[in-house]
N, C-alpha and C positions, 0 to 999 in steps of 0.2 A: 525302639533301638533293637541291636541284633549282636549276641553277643555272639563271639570268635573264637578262637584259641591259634595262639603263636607261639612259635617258638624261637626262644633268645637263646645267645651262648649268656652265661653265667655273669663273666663282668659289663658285661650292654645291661644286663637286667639288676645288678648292685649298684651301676651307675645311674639308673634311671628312681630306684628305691632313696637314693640318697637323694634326689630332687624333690622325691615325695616328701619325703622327711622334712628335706628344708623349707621347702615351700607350701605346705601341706595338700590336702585333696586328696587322691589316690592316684594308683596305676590308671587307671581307664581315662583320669581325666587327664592323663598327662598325656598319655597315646592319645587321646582326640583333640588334644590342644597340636600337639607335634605332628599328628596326621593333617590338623588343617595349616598349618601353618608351610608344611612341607607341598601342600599341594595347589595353594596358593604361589607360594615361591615356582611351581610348577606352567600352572597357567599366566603369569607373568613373562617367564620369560619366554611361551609359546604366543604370543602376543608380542613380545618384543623382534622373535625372529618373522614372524609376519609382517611386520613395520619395515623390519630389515630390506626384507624381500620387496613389499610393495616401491619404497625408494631405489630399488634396484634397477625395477621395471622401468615407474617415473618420477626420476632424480627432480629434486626440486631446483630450478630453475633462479637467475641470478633475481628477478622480481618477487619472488617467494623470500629471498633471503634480505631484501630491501623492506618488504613489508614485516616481517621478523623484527628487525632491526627497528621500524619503527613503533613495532607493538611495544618491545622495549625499552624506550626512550620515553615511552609514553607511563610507565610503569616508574620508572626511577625518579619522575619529576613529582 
């Protein structure tokens, strides 16, 4: 591990103390929980605008959405 130093205004770092408190652990484990958490949240949705993009390109088609359709029929029964 590699430690940092950051710096907060005052009530971001009261707000984040009172998580520690409540929830215990410390600062560091609450920034690496909130650091992955955030950067996941990150790469999601750069994955999602790729999907975007790709059906942009090539829209799925009305037998794409019949087979859809039947994968689901298939699933409820």
């Amino acid at each position: 591990m590699s430690t940092i130093q950051i710096v907060l205004e005052e009530e971001l770092l009261a707000e984040a103390d009172a998580l520690v408190a409540r929830d215990g652990g410390d600062r560091s484990d609450l920034f690496r929980k909130l650091l992955r958490e955030q950067l996941h949240r990150i790469r999601v949705k750069q994955l999602e605008e790729q999907e975007r993009i790709g059906y942009q390109r090539i829209p799925d088609t009305v037998e794409d959405e019949v087979d859809w359709e039947k994968l689901f029929e298939c699933v409820e029964d």
